[in-house]
N, CA and C atoms of all chains as a GROMACS GRO file, in nm:
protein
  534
    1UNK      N    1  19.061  16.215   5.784
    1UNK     CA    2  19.185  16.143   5.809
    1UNK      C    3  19.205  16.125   5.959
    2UNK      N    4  19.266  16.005   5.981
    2UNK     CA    5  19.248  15.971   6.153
    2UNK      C    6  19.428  16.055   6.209
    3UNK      N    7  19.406  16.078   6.274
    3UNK     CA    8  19.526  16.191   6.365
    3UNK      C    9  19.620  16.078   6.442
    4UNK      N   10  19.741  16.109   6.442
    4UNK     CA   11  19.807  16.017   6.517
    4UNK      C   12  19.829  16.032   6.664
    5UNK      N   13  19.843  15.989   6.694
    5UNK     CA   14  19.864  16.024   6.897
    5UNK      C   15  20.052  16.056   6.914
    6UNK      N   16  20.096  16.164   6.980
    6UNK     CA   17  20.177  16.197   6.991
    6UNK      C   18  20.274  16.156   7.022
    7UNK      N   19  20.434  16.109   7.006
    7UNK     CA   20  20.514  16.035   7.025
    7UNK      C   21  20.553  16.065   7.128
    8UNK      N   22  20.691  15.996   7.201
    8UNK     CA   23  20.807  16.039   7.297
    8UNK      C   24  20.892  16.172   7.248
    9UNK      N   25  20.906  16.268   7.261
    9UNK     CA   26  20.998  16.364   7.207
    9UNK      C   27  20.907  16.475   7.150
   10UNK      N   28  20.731  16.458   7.123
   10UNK     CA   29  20.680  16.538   7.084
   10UNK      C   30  20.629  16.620   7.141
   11UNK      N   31  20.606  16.757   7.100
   11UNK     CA   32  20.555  16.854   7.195
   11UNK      C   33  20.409  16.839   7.226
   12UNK      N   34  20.341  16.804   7.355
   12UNK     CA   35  20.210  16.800   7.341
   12UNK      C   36  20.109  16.889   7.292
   13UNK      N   37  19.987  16.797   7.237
   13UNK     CA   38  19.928  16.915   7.181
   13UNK      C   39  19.823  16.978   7.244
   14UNK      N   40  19.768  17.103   7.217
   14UNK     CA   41  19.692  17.179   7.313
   14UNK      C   42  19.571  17.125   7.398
   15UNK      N   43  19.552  17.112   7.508
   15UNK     CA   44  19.446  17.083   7.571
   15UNK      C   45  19.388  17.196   7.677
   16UNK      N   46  19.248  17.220   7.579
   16UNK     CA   47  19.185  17.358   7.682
   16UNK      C   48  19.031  17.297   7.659
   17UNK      N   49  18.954  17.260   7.764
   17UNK     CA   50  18.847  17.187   7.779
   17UNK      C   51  18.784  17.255   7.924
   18UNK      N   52  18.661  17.199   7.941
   18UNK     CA   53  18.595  17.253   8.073
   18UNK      C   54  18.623  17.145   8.218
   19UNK      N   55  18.660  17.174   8.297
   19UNK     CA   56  18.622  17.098   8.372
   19UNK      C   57  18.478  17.008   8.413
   20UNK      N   58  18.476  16.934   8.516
   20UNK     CA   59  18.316  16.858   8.533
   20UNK      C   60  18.286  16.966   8.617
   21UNK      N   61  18.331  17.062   8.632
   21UNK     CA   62  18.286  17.128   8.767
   21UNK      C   63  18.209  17.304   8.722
   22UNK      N   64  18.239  17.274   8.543
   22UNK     CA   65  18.246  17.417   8.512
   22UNK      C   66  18.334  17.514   8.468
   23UNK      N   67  18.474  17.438   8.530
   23UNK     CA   68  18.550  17.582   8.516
   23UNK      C   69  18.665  17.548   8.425
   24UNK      N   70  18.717  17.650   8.382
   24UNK     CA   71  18.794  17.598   8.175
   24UNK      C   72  18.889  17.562   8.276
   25UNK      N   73  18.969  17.499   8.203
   25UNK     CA   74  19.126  17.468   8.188
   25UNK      C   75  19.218  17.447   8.053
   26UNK      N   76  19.377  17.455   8.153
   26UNK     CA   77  19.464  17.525   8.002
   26UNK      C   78  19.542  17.410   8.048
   27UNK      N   79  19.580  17.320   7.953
   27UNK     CA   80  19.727  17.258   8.014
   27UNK      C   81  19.853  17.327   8.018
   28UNK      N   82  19.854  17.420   7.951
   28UNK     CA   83  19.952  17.518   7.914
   28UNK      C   84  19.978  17.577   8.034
   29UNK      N   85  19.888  17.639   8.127
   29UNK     CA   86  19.931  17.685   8.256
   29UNK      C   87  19.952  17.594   8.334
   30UNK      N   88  19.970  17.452   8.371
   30UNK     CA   89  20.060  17.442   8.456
   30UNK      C   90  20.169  17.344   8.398
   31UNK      N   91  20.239  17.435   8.326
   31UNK     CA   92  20.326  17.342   8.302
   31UNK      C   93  20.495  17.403   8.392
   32UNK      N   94  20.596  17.311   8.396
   32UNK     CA   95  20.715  17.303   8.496
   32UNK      C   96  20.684  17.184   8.590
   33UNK      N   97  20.622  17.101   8.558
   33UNK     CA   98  20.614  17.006   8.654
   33UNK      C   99  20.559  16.853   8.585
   34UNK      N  100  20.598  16.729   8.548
   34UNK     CA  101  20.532  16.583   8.468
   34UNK      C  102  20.404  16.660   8.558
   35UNK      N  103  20.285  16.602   8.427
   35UNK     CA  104  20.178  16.596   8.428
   35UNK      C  105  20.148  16.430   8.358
   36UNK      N  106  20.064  16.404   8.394
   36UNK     CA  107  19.995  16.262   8.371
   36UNK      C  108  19.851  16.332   8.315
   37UNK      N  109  19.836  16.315   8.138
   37UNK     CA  110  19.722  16.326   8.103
   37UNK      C  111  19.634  16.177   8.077
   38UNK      N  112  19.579  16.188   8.132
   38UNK     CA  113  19.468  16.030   8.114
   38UNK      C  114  19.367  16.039   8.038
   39UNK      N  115  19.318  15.985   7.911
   39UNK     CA  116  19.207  15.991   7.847
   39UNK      C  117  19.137  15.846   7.923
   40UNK      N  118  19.017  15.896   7.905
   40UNK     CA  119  18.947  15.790   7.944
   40UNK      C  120  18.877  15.697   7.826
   41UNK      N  121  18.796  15.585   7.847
   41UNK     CA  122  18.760  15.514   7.746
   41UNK      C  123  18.627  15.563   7.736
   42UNK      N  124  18.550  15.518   7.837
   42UNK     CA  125  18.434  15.557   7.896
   42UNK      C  126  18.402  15.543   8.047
   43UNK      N  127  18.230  15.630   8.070
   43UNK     CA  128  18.252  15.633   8.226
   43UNK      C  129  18.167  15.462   8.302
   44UNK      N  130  18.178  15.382   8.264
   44UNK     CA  131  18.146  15.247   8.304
   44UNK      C  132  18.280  15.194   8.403
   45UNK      N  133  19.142  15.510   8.670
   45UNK     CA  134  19.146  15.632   8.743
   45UNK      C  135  19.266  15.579   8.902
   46UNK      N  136  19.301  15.467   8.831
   46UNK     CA  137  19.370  15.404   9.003
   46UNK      C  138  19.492  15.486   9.028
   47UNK      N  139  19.547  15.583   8.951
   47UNK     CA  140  19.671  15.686   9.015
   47UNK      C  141  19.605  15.765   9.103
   48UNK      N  142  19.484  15.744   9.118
   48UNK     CA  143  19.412  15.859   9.253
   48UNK      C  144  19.498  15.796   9.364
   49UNK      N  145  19.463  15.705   9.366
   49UNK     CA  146  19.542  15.628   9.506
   49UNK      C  147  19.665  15.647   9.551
   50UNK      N  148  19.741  15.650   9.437
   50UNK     CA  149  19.871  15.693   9.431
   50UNK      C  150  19.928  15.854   9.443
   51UNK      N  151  19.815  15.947   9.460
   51UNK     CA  152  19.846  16.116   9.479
   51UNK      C  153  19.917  16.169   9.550
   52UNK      N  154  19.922  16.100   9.679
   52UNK     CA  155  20.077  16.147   9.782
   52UNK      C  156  20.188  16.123   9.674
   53UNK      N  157  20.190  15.959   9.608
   53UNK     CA  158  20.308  16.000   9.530
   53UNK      C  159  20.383  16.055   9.404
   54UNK      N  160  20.231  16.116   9.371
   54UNK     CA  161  20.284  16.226   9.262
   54UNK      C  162  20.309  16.340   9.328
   55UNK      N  163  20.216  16.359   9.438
   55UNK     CA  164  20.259  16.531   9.488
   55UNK      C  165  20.422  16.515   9.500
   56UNK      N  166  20.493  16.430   9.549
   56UNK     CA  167  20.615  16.368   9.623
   56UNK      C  168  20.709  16.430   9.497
   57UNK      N  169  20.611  16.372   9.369
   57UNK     CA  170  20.748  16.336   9.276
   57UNK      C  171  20.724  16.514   9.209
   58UNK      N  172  20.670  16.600   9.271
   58UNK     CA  173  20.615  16.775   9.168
   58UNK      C  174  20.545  16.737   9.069
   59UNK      N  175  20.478  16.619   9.082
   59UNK     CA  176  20.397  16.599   8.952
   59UNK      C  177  20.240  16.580   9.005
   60UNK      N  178  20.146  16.627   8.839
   60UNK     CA  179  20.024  16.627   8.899
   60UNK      C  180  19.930  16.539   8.784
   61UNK      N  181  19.763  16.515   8.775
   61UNK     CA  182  19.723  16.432   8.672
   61UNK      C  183  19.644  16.522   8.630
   62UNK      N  184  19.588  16.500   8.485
   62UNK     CA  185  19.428  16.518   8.438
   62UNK      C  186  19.377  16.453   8.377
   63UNK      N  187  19.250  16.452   8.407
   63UNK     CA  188  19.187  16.307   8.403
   63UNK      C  189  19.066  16.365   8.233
   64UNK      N  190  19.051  16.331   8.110
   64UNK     CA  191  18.962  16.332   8.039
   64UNK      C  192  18.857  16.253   7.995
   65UNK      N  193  18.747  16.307   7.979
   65UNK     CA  194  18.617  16.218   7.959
   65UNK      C  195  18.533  16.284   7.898
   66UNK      N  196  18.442  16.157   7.816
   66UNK     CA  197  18.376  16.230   7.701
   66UNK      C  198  18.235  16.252   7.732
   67UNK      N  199  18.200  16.181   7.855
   67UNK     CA  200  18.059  16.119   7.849
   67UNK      C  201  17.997  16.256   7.985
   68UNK      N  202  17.881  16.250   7.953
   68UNK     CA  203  17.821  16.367   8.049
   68UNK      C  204  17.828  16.372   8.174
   69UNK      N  205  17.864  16.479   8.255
   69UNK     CA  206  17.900  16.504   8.364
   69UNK      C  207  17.804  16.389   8.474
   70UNK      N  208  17.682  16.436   8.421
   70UNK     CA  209  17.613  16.378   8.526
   70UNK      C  210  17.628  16.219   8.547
   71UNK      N  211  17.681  16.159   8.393
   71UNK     CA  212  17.670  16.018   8.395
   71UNK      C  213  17.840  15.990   8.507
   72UNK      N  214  17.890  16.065   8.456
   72UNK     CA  215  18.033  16.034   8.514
   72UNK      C  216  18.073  16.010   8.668
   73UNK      N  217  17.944  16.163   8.699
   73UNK     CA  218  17.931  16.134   8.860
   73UNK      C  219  17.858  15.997   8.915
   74UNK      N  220  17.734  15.963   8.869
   74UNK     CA  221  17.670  15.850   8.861
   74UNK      C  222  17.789  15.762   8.855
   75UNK      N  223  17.914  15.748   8.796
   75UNK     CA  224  17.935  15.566   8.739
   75UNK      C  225  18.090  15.604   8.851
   76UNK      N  226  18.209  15.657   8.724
   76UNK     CA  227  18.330  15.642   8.782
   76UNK      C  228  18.400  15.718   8.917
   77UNK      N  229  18.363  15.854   8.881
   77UNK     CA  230  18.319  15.905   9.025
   77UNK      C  231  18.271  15.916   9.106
   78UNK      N  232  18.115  15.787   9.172
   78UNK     CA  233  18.049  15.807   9.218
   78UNK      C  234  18.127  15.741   9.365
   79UNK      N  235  18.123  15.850   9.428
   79UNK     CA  236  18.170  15.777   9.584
   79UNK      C  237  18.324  15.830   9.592
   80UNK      N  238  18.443  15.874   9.523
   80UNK     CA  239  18.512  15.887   9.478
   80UNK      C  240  18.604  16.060   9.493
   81UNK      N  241  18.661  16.061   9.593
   81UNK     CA  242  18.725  16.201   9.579
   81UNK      C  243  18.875  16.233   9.522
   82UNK      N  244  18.853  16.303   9.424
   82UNK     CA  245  18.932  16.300   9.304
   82UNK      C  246  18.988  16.446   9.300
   83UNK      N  247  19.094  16.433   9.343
   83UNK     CA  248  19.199  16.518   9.387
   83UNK      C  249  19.273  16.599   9.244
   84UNK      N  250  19.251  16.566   9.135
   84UNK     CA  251  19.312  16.630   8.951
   84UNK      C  252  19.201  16.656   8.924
   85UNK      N  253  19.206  16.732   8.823
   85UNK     CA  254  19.098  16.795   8.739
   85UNK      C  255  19.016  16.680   8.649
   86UNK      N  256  18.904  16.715   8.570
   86UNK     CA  257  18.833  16.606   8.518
   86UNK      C  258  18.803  16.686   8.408
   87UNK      N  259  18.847  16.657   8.322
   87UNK     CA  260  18.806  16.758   8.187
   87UNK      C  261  18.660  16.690   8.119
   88UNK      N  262  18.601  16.771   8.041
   88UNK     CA  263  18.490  16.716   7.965
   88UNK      C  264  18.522  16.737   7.849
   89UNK      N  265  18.538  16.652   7.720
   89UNK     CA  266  18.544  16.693   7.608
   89UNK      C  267  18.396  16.633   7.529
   90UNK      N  268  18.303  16.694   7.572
   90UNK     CA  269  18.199  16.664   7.482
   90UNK      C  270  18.172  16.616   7.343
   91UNK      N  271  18.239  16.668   7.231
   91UNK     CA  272  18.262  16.654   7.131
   91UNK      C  273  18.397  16.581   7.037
   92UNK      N  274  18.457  16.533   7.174
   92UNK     CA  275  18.535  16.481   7.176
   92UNK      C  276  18.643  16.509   7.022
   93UNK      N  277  18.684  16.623   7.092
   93UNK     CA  278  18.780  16.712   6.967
   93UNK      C  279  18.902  16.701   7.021
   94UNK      N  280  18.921  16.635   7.137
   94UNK     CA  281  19.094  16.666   7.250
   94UNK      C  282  19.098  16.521   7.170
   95UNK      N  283  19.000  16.464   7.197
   95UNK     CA  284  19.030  16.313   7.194
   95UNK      C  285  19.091  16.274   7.041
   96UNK      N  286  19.028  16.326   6.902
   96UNK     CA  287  19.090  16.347   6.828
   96UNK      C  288  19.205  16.408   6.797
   97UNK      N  289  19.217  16.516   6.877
   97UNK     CA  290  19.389  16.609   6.842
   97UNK      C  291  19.488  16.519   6.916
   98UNK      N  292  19.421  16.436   6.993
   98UNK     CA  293  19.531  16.390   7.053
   98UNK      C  294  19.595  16.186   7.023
   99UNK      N  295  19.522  16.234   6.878
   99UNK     CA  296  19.490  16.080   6.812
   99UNK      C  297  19.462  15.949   6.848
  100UNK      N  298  19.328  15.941   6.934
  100UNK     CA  299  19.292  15.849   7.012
  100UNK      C  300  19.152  15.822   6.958
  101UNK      N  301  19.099  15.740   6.904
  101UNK     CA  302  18.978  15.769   6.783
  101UNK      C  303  18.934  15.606   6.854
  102UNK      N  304  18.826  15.576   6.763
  102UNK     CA  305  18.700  15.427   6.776
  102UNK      C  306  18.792  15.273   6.776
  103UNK      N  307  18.746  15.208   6.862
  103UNK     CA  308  18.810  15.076   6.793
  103UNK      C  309  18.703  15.017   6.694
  104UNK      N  310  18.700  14.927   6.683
  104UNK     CA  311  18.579  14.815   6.614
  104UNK      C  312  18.527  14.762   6.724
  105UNK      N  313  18.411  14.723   6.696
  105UNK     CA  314  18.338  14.644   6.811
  105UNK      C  315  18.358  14.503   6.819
  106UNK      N  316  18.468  14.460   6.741
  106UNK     CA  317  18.540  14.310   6.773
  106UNK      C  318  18.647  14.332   6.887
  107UNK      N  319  18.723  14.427   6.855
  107UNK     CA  320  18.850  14.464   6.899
  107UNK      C  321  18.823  14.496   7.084
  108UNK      N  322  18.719  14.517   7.073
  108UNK     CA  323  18.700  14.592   7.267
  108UNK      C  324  18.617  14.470   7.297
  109UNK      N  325  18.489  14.388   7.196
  109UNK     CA  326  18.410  14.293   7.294
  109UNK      C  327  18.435  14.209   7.248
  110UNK      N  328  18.515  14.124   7.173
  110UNK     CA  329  18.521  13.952   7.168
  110UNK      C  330  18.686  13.971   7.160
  111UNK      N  331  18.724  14.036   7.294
  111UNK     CA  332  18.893  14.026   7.297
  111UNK      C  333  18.878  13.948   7.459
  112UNK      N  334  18.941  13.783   7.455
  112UNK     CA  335  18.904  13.769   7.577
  112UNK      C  336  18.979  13.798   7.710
  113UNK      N  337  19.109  13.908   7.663
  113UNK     CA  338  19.178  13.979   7.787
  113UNK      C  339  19.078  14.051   7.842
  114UNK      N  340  18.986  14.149   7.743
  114UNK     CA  341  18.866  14.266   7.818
  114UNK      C  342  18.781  14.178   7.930
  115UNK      N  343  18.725  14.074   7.832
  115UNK     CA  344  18.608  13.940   7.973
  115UNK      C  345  18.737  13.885   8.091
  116UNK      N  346  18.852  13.896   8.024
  116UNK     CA  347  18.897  13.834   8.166
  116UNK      C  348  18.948  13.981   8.250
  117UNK      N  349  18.991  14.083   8.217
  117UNK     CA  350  18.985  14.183   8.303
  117UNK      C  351  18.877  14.247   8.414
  118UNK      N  352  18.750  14.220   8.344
  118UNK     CA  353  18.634  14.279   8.384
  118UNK      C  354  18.619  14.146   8.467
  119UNK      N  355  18.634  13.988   8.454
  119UNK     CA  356  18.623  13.938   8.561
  119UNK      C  357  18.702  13.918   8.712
  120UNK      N  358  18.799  13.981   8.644
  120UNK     CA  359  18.909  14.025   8.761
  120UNK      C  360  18.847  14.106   8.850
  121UNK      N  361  18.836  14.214   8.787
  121UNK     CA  362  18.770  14.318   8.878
  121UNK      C  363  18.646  14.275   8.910
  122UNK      N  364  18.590  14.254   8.849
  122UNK     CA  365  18.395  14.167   8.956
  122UNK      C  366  18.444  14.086   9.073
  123UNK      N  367  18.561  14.009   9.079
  123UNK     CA  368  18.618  13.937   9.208
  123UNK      C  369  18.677  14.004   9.356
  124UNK      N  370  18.754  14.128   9.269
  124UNK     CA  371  18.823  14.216   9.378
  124UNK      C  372  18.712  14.309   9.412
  125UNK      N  373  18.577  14.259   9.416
  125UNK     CA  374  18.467  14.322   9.471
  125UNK      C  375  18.445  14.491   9.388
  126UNK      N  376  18.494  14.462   9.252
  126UNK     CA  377  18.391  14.621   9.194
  126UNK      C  378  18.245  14.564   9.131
  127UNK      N  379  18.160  14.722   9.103
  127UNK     CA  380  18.028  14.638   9.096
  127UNK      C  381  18.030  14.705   8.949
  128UNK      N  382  17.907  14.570   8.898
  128UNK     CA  383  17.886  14.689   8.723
  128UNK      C  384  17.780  14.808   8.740
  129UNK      N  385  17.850  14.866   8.703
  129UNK     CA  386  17.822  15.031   8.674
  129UNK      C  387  17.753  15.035   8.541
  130UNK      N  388  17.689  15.152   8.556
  130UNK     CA  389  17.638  15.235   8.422
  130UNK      C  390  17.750  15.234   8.272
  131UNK      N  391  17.713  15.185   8.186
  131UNK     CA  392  17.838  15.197   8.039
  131UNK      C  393  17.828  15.348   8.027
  132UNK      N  394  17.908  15.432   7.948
  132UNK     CA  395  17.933  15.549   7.884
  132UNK      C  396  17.836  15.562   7.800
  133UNK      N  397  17.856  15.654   7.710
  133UNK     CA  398  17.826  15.628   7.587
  133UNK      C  399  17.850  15.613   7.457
  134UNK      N  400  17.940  15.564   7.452
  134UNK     CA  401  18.032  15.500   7.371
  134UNK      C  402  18.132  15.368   7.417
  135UNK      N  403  18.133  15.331   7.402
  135UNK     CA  404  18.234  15.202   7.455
  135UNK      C  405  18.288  15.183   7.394
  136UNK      N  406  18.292  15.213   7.260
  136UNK     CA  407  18.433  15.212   7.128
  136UNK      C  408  18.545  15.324   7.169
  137UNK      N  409  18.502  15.381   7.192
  137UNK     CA  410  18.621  15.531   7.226
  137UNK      C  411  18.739  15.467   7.257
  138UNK      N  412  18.858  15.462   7.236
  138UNK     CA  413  18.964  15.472   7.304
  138UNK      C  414  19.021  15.560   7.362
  139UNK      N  415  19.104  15.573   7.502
  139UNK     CA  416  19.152  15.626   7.576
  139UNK      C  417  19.299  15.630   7.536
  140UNK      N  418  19.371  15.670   7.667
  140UNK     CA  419  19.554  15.680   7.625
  140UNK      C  420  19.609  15.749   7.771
  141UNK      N  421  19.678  15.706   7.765
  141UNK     CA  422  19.777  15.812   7.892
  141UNK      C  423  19.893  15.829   7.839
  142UNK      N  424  19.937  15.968   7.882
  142UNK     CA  425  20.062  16.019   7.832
  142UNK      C  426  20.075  16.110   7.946
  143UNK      N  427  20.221  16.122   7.959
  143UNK     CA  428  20.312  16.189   8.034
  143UNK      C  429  20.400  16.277   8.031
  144UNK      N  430  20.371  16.398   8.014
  144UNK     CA  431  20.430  16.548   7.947
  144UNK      C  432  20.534  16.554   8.075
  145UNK      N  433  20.640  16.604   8.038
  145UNK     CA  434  20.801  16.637   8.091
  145UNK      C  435  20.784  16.806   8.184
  146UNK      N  436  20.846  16.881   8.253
  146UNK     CA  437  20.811  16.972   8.304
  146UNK      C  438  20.798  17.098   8.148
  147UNK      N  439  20.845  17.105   8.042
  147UNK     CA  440  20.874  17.185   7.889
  147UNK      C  441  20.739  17.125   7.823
  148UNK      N  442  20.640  17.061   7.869
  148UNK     CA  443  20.522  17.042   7.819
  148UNK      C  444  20.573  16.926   7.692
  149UNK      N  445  20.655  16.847   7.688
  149UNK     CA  446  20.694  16.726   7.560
  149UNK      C  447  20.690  16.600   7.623
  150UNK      N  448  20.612  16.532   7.532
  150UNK     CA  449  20.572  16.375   7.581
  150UNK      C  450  20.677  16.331   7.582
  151UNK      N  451  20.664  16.231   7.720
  151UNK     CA  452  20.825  16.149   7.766
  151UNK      C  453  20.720  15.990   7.826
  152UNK      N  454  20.572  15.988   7.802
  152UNK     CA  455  20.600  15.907   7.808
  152UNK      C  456  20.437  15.882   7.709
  153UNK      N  457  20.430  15.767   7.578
  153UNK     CA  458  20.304  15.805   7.518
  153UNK      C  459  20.250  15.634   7.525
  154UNK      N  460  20.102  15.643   7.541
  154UNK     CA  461  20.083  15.504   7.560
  154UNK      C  462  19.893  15.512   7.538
  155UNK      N  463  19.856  15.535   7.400
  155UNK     CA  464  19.737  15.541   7.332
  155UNK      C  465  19.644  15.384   7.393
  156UNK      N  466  19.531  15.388   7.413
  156UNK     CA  467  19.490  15.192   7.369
  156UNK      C  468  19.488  15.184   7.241
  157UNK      N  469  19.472  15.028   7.232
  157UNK     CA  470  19.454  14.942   7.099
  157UNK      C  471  19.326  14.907   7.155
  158UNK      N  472  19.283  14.889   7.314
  158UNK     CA  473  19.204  14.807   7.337
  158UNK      C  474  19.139  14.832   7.456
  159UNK      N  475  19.069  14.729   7.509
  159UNK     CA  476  19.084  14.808   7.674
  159UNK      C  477  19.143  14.747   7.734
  160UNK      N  478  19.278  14.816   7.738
  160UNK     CA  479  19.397  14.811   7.828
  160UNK      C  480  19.458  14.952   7.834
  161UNK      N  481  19.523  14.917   7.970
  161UNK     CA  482  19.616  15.055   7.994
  161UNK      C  483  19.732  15.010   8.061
  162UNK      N  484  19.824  15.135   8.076
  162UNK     CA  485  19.985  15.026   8.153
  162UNK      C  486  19.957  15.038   8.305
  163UNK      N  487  19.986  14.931   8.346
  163UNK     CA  488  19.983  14.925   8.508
  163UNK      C  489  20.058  15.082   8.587
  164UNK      N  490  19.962  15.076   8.676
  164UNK     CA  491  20.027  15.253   8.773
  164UNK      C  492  20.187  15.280   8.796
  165UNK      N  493  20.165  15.125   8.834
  165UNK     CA  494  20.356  15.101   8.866
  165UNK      C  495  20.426  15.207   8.741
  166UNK      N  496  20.406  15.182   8.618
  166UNK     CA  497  20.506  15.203   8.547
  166UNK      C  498  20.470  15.320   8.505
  167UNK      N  499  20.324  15.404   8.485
  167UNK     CA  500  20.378  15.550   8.513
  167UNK      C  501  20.416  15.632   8.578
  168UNK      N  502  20.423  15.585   8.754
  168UNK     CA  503  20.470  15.634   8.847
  168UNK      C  504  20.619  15.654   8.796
  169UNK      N  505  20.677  15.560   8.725
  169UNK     CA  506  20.862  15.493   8.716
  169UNK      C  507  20.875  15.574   8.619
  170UNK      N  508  20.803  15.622   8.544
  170UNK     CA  509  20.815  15.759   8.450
  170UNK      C  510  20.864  15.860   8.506
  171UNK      N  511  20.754  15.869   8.547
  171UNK     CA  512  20.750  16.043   8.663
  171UNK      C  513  20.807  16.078   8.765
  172UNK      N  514  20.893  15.925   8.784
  172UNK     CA  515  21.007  15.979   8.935
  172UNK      C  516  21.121  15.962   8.811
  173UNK      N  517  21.159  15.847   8.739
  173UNK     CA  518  21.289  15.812   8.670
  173UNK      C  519  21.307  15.855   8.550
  174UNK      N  520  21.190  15.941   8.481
  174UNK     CA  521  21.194  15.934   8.343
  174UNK      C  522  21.138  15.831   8.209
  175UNK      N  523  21.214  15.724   8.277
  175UNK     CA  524  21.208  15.567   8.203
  175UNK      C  525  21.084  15.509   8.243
  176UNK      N  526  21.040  15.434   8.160
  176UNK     CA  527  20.924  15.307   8.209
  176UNK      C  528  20.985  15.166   8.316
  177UNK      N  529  20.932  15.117   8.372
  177UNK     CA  530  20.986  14.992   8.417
  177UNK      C  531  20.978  14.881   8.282
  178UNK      N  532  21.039  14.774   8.311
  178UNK     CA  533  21.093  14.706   8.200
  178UNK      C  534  20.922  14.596   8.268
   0.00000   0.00000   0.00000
């Protein structure tokens, strides 16, 4: 089943992935501040 | 990736970006990063499992290559002097930007249909005002 993308008012959902550099990340730690998450399409 | 440009004025506004991508590090450095100092994090989702939780899934291959906003975008940019780069690997993928509030809740959500995204202007007008520009 295809997942819906999160509305205005919804709590975002977890993002914990590696960086390009190696090193993990939590979105969860920095939060107190707008964050701008950007998915990309591809790298072209 | 053009809110790089704009990073004085997120630092300005206490706000920061992260940037996700599916395609291999090395290709990434090669294409969109190549030349490019990129001040937010760059996530890798290999398996592209964020990209699903975060319901952003395939278009059709009508929908991204015989849409003629994509040929006229991409000829936009071949004019303002960008060069063609290496493709991903995938070119169906869709992307999305969204804009989490300081309580971690989307305030501002904006998935593709296509390849399009909203102009910088108006997530900047998020992230200082809340609101989108009209």
């Amino acid at each position: 089943m295809r997942s819906v993308p999160p509305q205005t008012g919804d709590t975002a959902p977890p993002l914990r992935l590696p960086t390009i550099d190696g090193q993990s990340f939590d979105l969860a730690e920095i939060r107190g501040r707008h964050v701008l998450v950007s998915f990309l399409r591809h790298a072209g | 990736m053009k809110v790089i440009k704009h990073h004085q004025r997120l630092d300005e506004a206490g706000a920061t970006a992260v940037f996700v991508a599916h395609d291999d590090p090395v290709v990434l450095r090669e294409s969109m990063l190549a030349g490019l100092s990129c001040p937010f994090p760059v996530l890798v989702d290999a398996d592209r499992s964020s990209y699903e939780a975060w319901g952003l899934n395939r278009a059709s291959f009508a929908r991204i290559w015989l849409d003629p906003k994509v040929w006229k975008q991409y000829g936009r940019l071949l004019r303002s002097g960008e060069r063609i780069r290496t493709m991903g690997t995938d070119t169906r993928q869709l992307g999305g930007d969204f804009i989490l509030d300081p309580q971690g809740v989307i305030a501002y959500s904006r998935p593709q249909r296509r390849d399009d995204r909203p102009p910088v202007g108006r997530l900047l007008t998020v992230i200082e005002h809340g609101t989108p520009s009209s």
